[in-house]
N, C-alpha and C positions, 0 to 999 in steps of 0.2 A: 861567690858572686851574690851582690844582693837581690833579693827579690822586690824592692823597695822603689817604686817608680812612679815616674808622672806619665802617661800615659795617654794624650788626648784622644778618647773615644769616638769625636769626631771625624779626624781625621788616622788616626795609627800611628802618631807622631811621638815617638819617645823624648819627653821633652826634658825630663831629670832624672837620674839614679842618685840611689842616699846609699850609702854605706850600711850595712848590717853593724850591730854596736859588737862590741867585740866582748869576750866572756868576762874579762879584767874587769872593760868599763861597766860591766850589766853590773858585776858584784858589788864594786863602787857606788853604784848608783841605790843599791839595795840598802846596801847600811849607810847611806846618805837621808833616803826614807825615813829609815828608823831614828838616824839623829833628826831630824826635821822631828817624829812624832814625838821622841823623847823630851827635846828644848823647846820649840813653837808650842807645840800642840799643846804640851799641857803646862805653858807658862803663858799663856794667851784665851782673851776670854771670847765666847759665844760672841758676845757685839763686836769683839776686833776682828773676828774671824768673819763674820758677815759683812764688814766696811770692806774687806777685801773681796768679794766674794760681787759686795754692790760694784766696784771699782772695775771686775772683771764683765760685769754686765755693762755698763756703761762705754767698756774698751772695743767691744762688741760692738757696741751700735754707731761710735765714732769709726772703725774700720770695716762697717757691714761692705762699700764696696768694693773692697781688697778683698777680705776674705769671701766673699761672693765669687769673685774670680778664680779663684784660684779653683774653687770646687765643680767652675763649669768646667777647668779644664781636667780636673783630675776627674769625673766622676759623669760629666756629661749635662749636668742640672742645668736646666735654661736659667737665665740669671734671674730674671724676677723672684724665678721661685727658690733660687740659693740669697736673695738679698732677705726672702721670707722666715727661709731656717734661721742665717744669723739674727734676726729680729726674734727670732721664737726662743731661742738661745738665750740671749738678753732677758726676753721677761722670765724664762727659767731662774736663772743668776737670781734676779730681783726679788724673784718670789723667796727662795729659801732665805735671800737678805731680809728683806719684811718680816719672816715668818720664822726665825730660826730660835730666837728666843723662848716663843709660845711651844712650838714642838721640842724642845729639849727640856723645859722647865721639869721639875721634879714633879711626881704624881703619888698625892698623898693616896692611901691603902686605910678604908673603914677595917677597924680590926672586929671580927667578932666574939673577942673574947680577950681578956688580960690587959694590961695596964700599958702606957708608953703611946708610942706611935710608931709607924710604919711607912715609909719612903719609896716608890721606882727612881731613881738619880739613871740619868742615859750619861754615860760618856762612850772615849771611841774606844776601837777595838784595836790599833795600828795601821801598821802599812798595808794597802790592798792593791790588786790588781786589778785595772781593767782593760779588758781586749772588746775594739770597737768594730762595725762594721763600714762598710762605704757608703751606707744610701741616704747616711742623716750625718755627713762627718762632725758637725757641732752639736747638732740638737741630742746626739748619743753622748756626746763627754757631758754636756750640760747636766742632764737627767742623772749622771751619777756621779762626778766630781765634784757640781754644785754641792749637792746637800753635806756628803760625805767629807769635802772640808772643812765645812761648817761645823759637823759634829769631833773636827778634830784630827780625822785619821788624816793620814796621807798616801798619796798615790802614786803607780806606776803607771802606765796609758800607755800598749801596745794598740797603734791603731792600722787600720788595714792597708794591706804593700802598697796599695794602687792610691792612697792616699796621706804618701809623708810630709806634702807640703804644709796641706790644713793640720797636718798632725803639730810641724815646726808652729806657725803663726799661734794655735792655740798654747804652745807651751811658752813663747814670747808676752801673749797678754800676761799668763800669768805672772811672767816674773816684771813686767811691768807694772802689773797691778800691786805690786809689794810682796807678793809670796817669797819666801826666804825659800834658799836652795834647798832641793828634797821634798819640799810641800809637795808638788806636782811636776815629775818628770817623766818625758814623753823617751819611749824605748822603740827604738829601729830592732826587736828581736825574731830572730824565727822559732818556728815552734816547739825547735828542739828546748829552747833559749826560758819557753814558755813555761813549758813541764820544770825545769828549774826553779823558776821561780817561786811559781806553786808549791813546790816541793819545800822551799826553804821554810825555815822554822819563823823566819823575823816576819814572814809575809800572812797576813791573817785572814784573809779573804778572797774573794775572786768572782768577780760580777762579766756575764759576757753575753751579748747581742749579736747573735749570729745565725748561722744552719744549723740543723739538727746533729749534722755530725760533729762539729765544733762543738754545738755543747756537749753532745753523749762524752767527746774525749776529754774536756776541761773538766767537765764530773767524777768521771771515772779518777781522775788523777787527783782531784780533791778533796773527793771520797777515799784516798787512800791514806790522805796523809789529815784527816778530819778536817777541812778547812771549810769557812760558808762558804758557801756558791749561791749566786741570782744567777739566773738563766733568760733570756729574750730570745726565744728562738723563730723558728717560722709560723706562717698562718695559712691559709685558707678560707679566708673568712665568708660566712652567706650574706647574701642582700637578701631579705624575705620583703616579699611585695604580698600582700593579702588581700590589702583593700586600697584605695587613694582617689581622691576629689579632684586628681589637678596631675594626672600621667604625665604630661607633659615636663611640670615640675621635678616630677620623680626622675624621669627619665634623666634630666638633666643633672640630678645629686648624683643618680647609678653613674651612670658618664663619671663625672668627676671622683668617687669614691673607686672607679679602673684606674684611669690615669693620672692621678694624680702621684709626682715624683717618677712618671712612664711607669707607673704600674711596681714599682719596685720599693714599695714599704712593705711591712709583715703584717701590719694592718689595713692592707686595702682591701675594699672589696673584689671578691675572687669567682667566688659562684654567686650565682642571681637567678632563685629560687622563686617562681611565678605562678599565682593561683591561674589556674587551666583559663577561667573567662577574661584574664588579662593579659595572656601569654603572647598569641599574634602580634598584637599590638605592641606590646611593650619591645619584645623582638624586633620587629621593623624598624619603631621610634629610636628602640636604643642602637640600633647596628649603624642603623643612619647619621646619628650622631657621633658615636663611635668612631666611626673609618674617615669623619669629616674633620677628627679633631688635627691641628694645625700640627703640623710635626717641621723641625730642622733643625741647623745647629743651635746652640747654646746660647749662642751672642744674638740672634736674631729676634729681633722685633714682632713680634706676637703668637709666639708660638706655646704652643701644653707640654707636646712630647718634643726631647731631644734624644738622640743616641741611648740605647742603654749603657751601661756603663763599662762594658767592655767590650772587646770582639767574643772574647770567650763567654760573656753572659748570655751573647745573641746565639753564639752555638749553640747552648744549652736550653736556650728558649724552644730554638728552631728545632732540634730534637724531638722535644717534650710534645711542640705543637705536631710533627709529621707521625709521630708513632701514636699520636688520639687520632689523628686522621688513617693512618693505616686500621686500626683499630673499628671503624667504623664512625666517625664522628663526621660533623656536616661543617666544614670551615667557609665565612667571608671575611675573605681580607682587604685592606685597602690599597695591596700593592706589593710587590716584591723586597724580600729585605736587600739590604747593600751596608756593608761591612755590618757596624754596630747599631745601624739604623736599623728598627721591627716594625713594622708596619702595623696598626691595630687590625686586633682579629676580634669575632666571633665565635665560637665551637657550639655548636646546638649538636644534638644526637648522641648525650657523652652516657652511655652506659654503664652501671656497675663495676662489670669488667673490662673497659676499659684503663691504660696506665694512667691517662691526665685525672680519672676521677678523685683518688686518693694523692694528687700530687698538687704541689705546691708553684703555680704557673708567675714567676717573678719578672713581668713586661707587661706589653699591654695588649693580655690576652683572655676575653672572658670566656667562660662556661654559662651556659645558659639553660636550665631544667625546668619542668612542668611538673604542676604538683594538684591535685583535685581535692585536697583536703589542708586543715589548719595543721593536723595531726602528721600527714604525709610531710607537709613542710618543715616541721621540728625534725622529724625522724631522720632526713634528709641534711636539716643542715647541721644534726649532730652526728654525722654519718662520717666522720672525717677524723683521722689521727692527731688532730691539731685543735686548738682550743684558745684562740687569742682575743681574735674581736666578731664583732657580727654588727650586721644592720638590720633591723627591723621596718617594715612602712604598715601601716593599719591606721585605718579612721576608727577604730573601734577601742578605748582607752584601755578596757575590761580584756581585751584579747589581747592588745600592749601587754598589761601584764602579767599576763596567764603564758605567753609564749616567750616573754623573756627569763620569766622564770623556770621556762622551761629547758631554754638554749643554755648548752655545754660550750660558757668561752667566759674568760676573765672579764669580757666589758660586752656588753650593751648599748646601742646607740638607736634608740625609736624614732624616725622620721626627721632624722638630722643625718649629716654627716659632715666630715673637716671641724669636729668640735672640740679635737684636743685642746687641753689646757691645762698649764702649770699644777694646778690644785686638782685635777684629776689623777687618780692612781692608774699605771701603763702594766698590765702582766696581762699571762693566758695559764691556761690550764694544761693538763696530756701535754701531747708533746712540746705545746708551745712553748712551754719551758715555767720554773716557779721563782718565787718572789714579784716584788712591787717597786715600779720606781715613778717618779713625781709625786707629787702632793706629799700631805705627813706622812703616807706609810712609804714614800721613798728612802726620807728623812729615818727609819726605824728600821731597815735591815740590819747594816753594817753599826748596830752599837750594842752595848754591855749595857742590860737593861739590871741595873743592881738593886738586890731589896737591901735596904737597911732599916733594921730593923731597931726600935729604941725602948729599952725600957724605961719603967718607972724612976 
């Protein structure tokens, strides 16, 4: 039976099953890959590979309201903010089209010594895998498809069970967009299905955005068989409040850096780390706003939060949040859950040893701590197994950079938030998982960075 389904979170509505691919078709589909990398790839140049790549961006934005749909059903996303991904998608595409030339170009090497000259030439490495999660079903193929077939290789795209529609439509644009058969094909596998692949010898890589457990096992297996790995895993990220001209404002970024996607990116803000004379305050402001933000279905007309995205995500929320609360923690909620719908919460009073402090709370549910020093506050918000993103707030520019130099996490965001963008590199550190995707060093994992070297 496959695990592969549509699932409307809103209501518990099984709305489609896909078939799981069958062992034949996966092998077929493997050295379909390889002939796509062997013929296209390297009989096709950087600029044709990017017309295709612009054409797939462009496909994007002519079908944002289809595929928009599709992901509030599969996954819950109110639609504004799934017309948002696909739009985000698109300037993904666009950018590695713009920019694909300049980041693949040859990189001449000063020699210090002896005659000739010296070359880095990037090409690809072959066929790769990537295994997606649910909470970005586009904005995740974009970040690592884009670039990577630009550079050449080509791709297999196992994407997550609760999401095989968007999985279908995005493997549709591509082959409308021109990609010849093998380029990019989307894999209904399980994870038995997985480890095979990895395993096989044609498959060269293996990029994956997910839990910590998913990565620890996609590593373990690709470690054994030497393969690359990028990893995207969970976060925990701090909001650090120090100092601010205008709480209200703040108050208003914290809010939306919680729920933003219903709390369910690896980068949102998760703990919100508050100097002792702003703490009250910021407590009240933010709870208030917090429990007030507009929650319902998908399709409705002005709403932040919808459904999480499963019944079983809200189990595991409600879990996480009742054993912080048995624990000793101080919960305001906005209201009782009902199936996939979480209501926003609060947790004040989260102690050390408490389970929510080292956990990763994926809804829309904050922690909320007191901190009486600049120092207490780093110590605190590197105080966590995870290491993605962080926010920082300070009027103080000299403390900006003294405390983001200080915070243990791949990005830094000072007195901004919602500021992803294309040309910004996406990784974390510990657990969060390693490597980089967007911008050029997205464009520089998955390639064979070759010195050639030339004499006299």
């Amino acid at each position: 039976m496959s695990g592969y389904a549509v699932v409307d979170p809103a209501t518990g509505e099984t709305v489609k099953t896909y078939e799981t691919i069958t062992d034949a078709a996966l092998d077929a589909a493997i050295v379909q890959a390889q002939d796509a990398y062997r013929g296209w790839s390297r009989n096709s140049t950087v600029a044709e590979r990017a017309a295709l790549i612009s054409r797939v961006a462009q496909l994007h934005e002519e079908r944002q309201e289809q595929l928009a749909a599709i992901i509030a059903r599969e996954m819950g996303k109110p639609i504004g903010d799934a017309i948002g991904e696909v739009q985000f998608s698109a300037a993904i595409y666009q950018f590695y089209a713009d920019n694909a030339e300049e980041f693949l170009a040859d990189e001449p090497i000063t020699l210090m010594g002896g005659e000739g000259s010296a070359v880095v030439r990037k090409s690809a490495l072959g066929v790769l895998l990537g295994i997606m999660p649910w909470n970005f079903p586009y904005y995740q193929v974009a970040r690592f498809a884009g670039p990577n077939l630009i550079i050449g290789n080509t791709v297999l795209l196992k994407h997550a069970p609760q999401c095989p529609e968007s999985a279908e439509a995005i493997e549709q644009i591509y082959r409308d967009a021109g990609f010849p058969a093998g380029a990019y094909t989307n894999i209904y596998a399980t994870n038995e299905q997985v480890a095979t692949i990895i395993a096989n010898p044609i498959v060269q890589g293996v990029s994956l955005t997910g839990s910590e457990r998913a990565g620890a096992a996609v590593a373990e297996i690709a470690g054994r068989h030497l393969k690359k790995v990028v990893l995207e895993l969970g976060g925990s990220d701090p909001f650090i409040l120090l100092s601010t001209d205008d709480l209200d404002a703040t108050v208003e970024k914290a809010t939306f850096a919680r729920v933003d996607n219903c709390g369910q990116a690896c980068n949102a803000a998760k703990r919100f780390i508050v100097m002792d004379h702003l703490y009250d305050e910021f407590v009240s402001k933010f709870t208030e706003r917090l429990l007030a933000t507009p929650q319902g279905k998908p399709t409705d007309d002005g709403i932040t939060i919808g459904p999480l995205s499963s019944q079983l995500a809200a189990d595991r929320l409600s879990a996480q949040v009742d054993a912080a609360v048995a624990a000793g923690a101080t919960i305001t909620t906005a209201g009782e859950r009902s199936g996939a719908f979480f209501p926003p919460a609060v947790l004040t009073n989260v102690t050390r040893d408490n389970p929510a402090f080292h956990e990763e709370l994926f809804g829309p549910v904050a922690m909320i701590f007191k901190v009486s020093s600049e120092q207490e506050a780093i110590d605190l918000a590197n105080d966590t197994p995870f290491g993605l993103g962080s926010y920082l707030f300070t009027t103080d520019p000299a403390q900006a950079a003294r405390v983001a130099d200080a915070i243990q996490a791949g990005m830094v965001y000072v007195n901004i938030v919602g500021a992803d963008s294309p040309e910004l590199p996406f990784g974390g550190v510990k657990r969060s998982g390693s490597g980089r995707e967007l911008g050029r060093w997205g464009a520089d994992e998955f390639v064979n960075k070759k010195l050639i070297r030339i004499g006299a």
